[in-house]
VEXBA-589830 format. One record per atom (N, C-alpha, C, O, CB): x, y, z. Coordinates in steps of 0.05 Angstrom, whole numbers, plus 5000, padded with zeros to 4 digits. Glycine has a CB too. Layout:
! VEXBA-589830
XYZ...
//
This chain:
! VEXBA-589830
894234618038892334518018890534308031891434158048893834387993887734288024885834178047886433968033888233998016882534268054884733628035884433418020880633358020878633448031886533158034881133178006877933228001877232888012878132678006876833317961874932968032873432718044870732678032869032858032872932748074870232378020867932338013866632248031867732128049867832217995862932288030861632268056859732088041860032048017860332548072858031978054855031808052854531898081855731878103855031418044851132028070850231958106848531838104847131808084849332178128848231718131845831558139842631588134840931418131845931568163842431838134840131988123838031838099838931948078841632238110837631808097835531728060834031848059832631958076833731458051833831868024831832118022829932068009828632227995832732368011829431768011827131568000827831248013829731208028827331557961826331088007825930778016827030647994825430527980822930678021829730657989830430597963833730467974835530567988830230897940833630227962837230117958838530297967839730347988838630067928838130447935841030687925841330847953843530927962840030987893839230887965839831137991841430918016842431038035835931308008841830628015843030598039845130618047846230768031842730438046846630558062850130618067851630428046853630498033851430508101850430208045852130028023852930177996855230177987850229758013850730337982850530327956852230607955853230707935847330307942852230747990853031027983856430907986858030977969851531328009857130758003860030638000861430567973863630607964859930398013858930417962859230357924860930607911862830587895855530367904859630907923860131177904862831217921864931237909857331477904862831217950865431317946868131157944870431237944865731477964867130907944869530787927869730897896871830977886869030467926867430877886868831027853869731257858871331297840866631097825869831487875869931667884873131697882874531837868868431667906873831507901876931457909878131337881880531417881877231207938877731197860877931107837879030737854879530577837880431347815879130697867879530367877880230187850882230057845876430227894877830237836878430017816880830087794882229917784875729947799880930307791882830467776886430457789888330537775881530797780886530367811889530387824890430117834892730087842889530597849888329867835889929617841890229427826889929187833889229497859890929517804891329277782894029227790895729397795891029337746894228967789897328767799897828857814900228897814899928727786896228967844897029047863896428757892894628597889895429337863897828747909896728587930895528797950896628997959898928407943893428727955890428987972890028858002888128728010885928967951892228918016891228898044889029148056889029398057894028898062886728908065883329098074885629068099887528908099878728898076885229198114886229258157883629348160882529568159889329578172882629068166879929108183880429108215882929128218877728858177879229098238878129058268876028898268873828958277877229318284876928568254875328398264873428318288871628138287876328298263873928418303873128398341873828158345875528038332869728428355872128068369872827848387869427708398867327838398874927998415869727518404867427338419864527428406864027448382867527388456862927478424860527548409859927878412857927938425857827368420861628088399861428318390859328218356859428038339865028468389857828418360855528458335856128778321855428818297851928448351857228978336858529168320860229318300860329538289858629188326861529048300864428958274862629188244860329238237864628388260864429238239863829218202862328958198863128748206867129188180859129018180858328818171858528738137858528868115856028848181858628468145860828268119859628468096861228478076859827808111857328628092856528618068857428908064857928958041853528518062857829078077860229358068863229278068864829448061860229648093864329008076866828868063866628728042868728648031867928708078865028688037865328458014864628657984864828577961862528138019864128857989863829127966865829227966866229307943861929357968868329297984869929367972871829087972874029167976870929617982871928847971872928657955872328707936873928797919872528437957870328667931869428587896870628837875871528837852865228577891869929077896872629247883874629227872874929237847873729347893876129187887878229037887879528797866881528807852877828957907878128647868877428467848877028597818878528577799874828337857874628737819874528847788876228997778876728937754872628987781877929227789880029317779883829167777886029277775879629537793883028867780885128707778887128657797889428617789886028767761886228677828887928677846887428397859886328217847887628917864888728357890889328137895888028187920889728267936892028047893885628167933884928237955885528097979885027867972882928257953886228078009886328028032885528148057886328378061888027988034884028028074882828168093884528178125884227968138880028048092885628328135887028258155887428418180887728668181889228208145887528248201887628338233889228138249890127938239884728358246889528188274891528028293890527818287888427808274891728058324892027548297891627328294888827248308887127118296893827198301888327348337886727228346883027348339880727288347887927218373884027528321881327708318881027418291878927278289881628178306883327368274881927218251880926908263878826788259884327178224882926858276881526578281878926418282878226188276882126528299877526668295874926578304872526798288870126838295874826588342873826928264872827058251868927058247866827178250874627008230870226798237868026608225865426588245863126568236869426278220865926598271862926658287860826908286858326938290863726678315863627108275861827348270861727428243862227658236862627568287861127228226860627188192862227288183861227478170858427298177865027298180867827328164868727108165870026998182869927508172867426958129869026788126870226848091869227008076867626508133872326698086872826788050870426698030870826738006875926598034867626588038865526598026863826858030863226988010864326388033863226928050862627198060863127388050861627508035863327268079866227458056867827638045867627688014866327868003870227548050869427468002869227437977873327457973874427527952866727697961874827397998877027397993878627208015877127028022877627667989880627198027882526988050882127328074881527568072887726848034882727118093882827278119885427138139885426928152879527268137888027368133889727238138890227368163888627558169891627218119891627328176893527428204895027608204897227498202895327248215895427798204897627928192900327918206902227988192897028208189901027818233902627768247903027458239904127298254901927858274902227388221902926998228900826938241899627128252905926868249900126668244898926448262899926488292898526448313899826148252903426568291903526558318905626778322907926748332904026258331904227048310905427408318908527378321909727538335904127578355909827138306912927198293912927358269914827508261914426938284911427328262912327418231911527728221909427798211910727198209914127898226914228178229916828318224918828168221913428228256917128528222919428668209918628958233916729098239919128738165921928908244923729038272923529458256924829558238928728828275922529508265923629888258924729908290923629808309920130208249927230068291927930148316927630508314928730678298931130008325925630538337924230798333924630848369922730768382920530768317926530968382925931058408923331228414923631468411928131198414921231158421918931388443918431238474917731008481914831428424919031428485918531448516920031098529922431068533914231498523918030878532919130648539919830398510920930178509916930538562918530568489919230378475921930368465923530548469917630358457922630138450925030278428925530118403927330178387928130308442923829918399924029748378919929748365918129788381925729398393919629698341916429708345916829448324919129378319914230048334914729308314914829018294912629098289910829138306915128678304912629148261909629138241909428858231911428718229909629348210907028768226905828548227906728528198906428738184902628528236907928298186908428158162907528168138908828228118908027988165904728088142903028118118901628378110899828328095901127938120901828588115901128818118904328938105904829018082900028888152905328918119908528958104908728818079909128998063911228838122908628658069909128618048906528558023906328398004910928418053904528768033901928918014902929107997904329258011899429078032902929177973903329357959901229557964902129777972903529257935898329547962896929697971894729687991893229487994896429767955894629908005892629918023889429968034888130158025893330008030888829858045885929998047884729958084883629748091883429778019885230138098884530148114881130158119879730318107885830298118880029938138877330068139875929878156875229648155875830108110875830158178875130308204872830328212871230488203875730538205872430138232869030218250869630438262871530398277867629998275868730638263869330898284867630788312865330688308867931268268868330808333867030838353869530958371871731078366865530578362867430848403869030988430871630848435871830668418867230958461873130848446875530748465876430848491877331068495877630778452876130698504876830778527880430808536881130858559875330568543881930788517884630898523884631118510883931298526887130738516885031218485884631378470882131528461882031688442885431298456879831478478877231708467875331598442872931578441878832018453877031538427875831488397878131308387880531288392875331808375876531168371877730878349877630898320875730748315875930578353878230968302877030928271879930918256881730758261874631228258880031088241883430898219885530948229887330888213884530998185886531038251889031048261889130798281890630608284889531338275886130888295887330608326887030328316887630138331885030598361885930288288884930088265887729928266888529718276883930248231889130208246891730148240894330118245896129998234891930218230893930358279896930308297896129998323897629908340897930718321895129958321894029658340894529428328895929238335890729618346892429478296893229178286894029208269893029108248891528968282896429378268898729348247901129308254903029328239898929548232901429238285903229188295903228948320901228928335903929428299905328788324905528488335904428588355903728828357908428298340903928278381903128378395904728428419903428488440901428278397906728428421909528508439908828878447909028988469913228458413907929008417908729198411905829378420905529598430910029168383903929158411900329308423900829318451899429488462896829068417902429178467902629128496904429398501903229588512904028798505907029448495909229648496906929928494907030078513912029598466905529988477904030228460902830288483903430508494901930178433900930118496899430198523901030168549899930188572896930018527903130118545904830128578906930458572908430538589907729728584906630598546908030878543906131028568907531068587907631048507903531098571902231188589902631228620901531378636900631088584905230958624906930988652909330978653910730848668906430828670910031158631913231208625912931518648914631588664914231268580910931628643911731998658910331908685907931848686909732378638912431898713911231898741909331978747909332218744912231978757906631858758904632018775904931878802903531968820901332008764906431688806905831708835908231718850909731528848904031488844909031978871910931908882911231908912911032098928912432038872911931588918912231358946912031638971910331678988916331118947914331768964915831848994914332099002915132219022919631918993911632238983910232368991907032219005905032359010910232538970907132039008904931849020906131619038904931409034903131708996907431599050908831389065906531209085906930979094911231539084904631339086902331189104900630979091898731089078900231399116900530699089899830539087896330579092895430429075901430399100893330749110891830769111891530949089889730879074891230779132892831169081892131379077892331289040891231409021893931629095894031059037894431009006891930799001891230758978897830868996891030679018887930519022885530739017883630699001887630359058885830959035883631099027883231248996881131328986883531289047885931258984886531498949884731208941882431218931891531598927886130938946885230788917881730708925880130678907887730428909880830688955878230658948877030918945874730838941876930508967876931088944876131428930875131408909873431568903878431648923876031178886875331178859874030938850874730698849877631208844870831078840869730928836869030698815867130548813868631018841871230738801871630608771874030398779875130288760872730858743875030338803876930178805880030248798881730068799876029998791880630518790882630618769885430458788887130328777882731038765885430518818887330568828887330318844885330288859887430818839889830088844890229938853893129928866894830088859889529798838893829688890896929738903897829618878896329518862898129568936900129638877903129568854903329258865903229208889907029818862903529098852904528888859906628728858906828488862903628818856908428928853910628898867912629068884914929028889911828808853911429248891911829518916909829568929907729658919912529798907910429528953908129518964906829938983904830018995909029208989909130048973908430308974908630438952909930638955909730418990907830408929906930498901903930448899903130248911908430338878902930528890899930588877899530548841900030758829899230948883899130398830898230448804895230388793893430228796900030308790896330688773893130758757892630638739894430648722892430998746890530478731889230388701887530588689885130618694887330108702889530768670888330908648885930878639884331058641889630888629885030598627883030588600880430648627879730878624882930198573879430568642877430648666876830928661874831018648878630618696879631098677880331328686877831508665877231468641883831378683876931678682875831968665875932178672874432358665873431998658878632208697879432378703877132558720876232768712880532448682876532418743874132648758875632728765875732938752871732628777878132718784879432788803878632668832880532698848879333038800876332558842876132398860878432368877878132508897875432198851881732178876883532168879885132358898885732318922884032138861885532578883886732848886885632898908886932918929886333068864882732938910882233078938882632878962881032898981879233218941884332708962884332508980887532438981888332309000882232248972888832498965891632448960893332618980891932808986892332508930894932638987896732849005898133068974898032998951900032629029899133268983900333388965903033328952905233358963900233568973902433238924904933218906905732878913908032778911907733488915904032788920903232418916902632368893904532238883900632288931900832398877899232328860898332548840896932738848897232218873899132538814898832678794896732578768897232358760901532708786895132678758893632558740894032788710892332948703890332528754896132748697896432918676895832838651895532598644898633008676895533128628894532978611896632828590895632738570892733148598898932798594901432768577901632488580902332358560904132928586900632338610900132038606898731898592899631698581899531948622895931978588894131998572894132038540892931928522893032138582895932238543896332328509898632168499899132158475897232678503899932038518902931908504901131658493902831558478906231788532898831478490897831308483897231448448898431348428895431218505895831628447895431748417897731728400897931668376894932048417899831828424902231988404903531708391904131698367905132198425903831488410904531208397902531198374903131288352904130938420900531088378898331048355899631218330900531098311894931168366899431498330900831658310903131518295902931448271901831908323905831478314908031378311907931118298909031018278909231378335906631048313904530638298904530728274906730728262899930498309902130818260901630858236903731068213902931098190899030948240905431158219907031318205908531038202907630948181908431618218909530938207911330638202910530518187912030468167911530448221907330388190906330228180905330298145905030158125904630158199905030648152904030758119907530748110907830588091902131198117908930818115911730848105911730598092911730628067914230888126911630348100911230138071911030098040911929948023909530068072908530458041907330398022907330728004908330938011904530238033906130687986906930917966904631087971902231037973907330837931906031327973903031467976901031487962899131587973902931687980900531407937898931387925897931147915896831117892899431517913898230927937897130667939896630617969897930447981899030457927894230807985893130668006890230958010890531198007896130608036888230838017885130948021884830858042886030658051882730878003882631048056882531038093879231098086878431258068884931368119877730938102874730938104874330848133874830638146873230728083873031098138871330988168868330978162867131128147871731218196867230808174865130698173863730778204863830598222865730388166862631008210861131158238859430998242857931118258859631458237858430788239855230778245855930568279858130468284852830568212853630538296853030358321855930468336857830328343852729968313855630768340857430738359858030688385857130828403858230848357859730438388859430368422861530588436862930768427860729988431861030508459862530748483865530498487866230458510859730848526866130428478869130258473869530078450867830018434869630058496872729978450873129838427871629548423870429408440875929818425872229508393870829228379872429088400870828998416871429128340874229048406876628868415875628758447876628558457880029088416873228928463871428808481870328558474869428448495869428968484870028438459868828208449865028198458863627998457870727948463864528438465861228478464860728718448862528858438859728518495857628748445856828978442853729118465851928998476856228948411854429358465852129528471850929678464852129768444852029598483849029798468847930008454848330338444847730528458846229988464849230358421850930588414849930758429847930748443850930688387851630968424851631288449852231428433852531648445853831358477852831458407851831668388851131548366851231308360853631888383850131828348848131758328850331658308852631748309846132008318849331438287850131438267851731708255850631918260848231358256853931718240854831828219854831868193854732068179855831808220855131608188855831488160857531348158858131158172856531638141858831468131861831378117863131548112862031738101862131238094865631548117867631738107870331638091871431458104868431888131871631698068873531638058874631758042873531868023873331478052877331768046879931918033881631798028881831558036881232098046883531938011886331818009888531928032890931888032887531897980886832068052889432238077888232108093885832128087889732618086888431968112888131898137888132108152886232058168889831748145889132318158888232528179885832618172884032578188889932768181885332728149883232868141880532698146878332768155883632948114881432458136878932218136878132208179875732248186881031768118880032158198879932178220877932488230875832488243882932158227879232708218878732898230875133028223873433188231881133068221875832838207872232918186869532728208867232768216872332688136871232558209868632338234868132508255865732548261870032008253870332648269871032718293868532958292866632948308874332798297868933168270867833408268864533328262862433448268869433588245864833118248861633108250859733058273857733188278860732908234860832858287861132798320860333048336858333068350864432718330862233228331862433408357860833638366861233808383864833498358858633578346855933678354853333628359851133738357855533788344854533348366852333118374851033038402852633018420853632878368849533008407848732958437849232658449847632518436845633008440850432518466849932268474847932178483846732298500851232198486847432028476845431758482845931688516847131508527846531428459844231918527845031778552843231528563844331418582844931978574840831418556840531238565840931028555839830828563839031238573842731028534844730778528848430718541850230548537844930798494848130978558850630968558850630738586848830758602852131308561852530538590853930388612852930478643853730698651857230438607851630358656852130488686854830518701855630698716850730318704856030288692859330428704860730578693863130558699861430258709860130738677861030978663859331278675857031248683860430918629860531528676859431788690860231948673862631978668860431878718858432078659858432228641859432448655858932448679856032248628861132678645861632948651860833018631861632928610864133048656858433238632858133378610860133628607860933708585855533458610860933748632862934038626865833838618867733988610863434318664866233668619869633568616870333608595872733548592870533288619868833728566870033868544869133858516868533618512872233798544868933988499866234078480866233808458864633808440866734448460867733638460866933438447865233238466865633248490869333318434863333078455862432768463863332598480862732498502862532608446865232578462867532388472870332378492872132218498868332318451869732678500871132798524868832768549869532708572872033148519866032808540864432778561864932498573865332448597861632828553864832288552864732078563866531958575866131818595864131958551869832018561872131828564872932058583874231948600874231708537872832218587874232448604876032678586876332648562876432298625877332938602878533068579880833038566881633138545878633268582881832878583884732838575884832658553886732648537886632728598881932478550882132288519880632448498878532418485880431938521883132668499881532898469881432738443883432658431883933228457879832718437880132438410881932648378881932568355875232268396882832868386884432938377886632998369887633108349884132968377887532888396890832908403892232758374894032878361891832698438891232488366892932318347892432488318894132448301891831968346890332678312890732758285892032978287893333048268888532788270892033108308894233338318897533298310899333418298893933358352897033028326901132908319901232688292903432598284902832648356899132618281899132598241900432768228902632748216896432638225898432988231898533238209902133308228904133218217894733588211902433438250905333338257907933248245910133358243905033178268906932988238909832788231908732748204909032528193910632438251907033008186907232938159904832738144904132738121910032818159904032618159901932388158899032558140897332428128900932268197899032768141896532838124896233108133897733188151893832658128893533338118892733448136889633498156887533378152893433598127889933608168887033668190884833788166882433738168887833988222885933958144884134118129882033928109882633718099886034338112880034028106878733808090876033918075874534048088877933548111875433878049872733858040870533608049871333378046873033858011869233638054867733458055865333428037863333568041867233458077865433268016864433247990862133057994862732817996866733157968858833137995857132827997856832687965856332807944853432878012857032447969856932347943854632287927854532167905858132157944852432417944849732487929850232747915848632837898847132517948852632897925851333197906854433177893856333307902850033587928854432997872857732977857858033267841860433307836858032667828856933407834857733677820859833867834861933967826855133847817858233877866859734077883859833937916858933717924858134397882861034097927861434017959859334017968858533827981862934177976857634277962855434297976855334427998857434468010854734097980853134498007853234648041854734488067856034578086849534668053854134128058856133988078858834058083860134068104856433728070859434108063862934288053863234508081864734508100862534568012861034668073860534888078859934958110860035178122858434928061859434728119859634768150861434608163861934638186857234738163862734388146864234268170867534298148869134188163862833868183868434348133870534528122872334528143871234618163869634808114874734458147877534648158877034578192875834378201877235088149877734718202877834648245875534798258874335008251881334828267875234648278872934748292874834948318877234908319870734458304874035068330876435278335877735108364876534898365875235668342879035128379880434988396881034678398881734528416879535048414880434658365881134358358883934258353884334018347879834288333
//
C-alpha cells in the first residue's frame, strides 16, 4: 500500500504570497491535519539547527508556521537539536521570539540526559536517545534536505538518527564504517610503498594509523571512491567496499527506528524542506552555493516515503557544476543519481530508505499529491509514483 506525500514546489505561477514555499507549507500542514492531532500533546520540532555562520539552516519563518500550528490545535511546542547546535542558536535567528516556542537540547545542557536501548550492530552495542525527544508525545520531524558527505544525502532520517541520539552514540554511528577490514598490514609490509597508496589520494582520504605504524586508515566522509589508491596498493592490501560505506546508512536507519519507537504511529509527521542545497551537512558550520536546484517541500506521515519522494525528484536533476567545491571531483558515470556523482557510488543516498522500508519503518511506494491541485494527484503523481527502476 503506497503512502501519500504532500508536495509544494518552488515553482509560482504568479507574484503572489500564496505561491511561495511558506504559504505552500501552510497547505501541507493542513494537509497532514497538524492542528487536528496535538491537542494535549507535547510536539517535539527535531530540527538541524547548524553551527557557526551556516546561512542554509531552515529559515525561522517556515519554523515558526509550523509552531503556530502547533499552538492552534492545542499542543505544547519545542524546538530541538544537540546541545551545541542550540546554544548558539540565536546567531543564526533561532530564538523563542523568532520561533514562537523554547529551544531545548534534547540531550541536556551536558548530553547526560538520555535513555540506554541495547541494540548490538557491527561495533556498537548500546545506543542513548536524547531525553527530551524521548519523553515528546508527539513528533514532527523537519528536515533541510541537502548533501552529506558520509551518507550522500541528509533530510528526515540523518535529521533524526544524528540528533536524536547523545553524542557518545553520533561518534559510535560513524566509527560502524571501520568495523569491516580494508586494510590488511601483512599484504604491504613496505613502509615507501604505504607512503606512496596514501599520497595517491587527492582528497587526503588516506592517512598512517596513529597508533600502528603499519596500518593505513581511510576517512570515509572525503572518500568518493575514484579508486586512485587501488592502482597503487599491492594486491589484497587495501579494499574500498561498499558495505563500509553503507554500514553508516544502515545505523542512521537503526538510529531512527528507536527513536520513532517512542512514539505512536499516529503521532509523528516528517517534512523535508529541499530548497539551497549544499554539497554537505548544516553541521559544517558554513554555507556554499547550492549544487542542485531547489525542490520544495515534502511531507508525510511515513518517513520513508517522505525520504524517498526528495530523492526521486532529485534524480533527474543536473548539478550545478560551477557551484560545486574545487576540492570536490565530480564523477559523472559513478551512478544515475546526483548525488552519487558527487559523493561517489557507494553513498547511494538510498541505501537508508532501502533498510526503513526493511525494519518496517514505512514504505518506498508513494503518491505524490501537489497541494495546489487538492482534488487529485495530478500528473506529478503520475510521473514520480512508486521506484525508479534500480532504486
Amino acid at each position: 500500500m503506497s503512502a501519500t506525500v504532500f508536495f509544494g514546489s518552488p515553482r509560482q505561477k504568479a507574484l503572489s504570497a500564496d505561491q511561495t514555499l511558506p504559504a505552500k507549507l501552510d497547505r501541507i500542514v493542513e494537509r497532514l491535519r497538524i492542528r487536528d492531532r496535538v491537542r494535549g500533546e507535547l510536539v517535539a520540532i527535531k530540527m538541524h539547527l547548524g553551527f557557526h555562520i551556516g546561512y542554509s539552516v531552515i529559515h525561522p519563518v517556515f519554523v515558526r508556521r509550523v509552531v503556530q500550528a502547533v499552538k492552534e490545535g492545542g499542543g505544547t511546542p519545542f524546538v530541538t537539536d544537540s546541545p551545541g547546535a542550540c546554544f548558539d542558536a540565536y546567531t543564526r535567528g533561532y530564538t523563542q521570539e523568532t520561533v514562537g516556542c523554547p529551544i531545548i537540547p534534547n540531550q541536556g545542557a551536558n548530553e547526560r540526559y538520555a535513555y540506554t536501548v541495547s541494540r548490538p550492530f557491527k561495533s556498537i552495542q548500546e545506543w542513548h536517545i536524547g531525553g527530551h525527544l524521548h519523553d515528546a508525545t508527539f513528533l514532527v520531524d523537519l528536515a533541510h534536505a541537502k548533501g552529506h558527505p558520509t551518507c550522500g544525502f541528509g533530510g528526515v532520517f540523518k535529521n533524526l538518527a544524528l540528533g536524536g541520539m547523545a553524542g557518545a552514540t553520533r561518534g559510535a554511528m560513524h566509527d560502524v564504517m571501520h568495523y569491516d577490514r580494508y586494510w590488511f598490514a601483512d599484504k604491504c609490509p613496505d613502509a615507501e610503498t604505504r607512503q606512496r597508496i596514501i599520497e595517491s589520494c587527492p582528497f587526503g582520504c588516506l592517512v598512517a594509523d596513529k597508533e600502528k605504524e603499519d596500518e593505513v586508515h581511510l576517512h570515509f566522509d572525503p572518500c568518493n571512491q575514484c579508486g586512485r589508491c587501488l592502482k597503487v596498493a599491492p594486491e589484497g592490501s587495501l579494499f574500498v567496499r561498499p558495505e563500509n560505506f553503507h554500514a553508516f546508512q544502515e545505523a542512521m536507519a537503526l538510529a531512527v527506528q528507536m527513536v520513532l519507537a517512542t512514539f505512536d504511529r499516529s503521532k509523528m509527521v516528517f517534512i523535508n524542506i529541499a530548497t539551497q542545497i549544499t554539497p554537505v551537512c548544516d553541521c559544517f558550520g558554513f554555507t556554499g552555493p547550492a549544487v542542485l536546484p531547489d525542490a520544495g517541500i515534502f511531507g508525510s506521515d511515513d518517513p520513508v516515503a517522505c525520504e524517498q519522494a526528495v530523492l526521486d525528484a532529485l534524480s533527474d536533476k543536473k548539478l550545478i557544476l560551477e557551484n560545486v567545491p574545487d576540492s570536490m571531483e565530480v564523477q559523472p558515470d559513478a551512478g544515475s543519481h546526483p548525488i552519487e556523482q558527487l559523493h561517489g557510488p557507494y553513498k547511494d543516498p538510498y541505501v537508508v530508505v532501502r533498510k526503513a522500508e526493511e525494519l518496517g519503518l514505512g514504505t518506498r511506494e508513494y503518491t505524490l499529491v501537489d497541494v495546489e491541485e487538492p482534488e487529485a494527484a495530478g500528473s506529478l503523481a503520475d510521473q514520480t509514483s512508486g521506484l525508479s527502476a534500480g532504486q
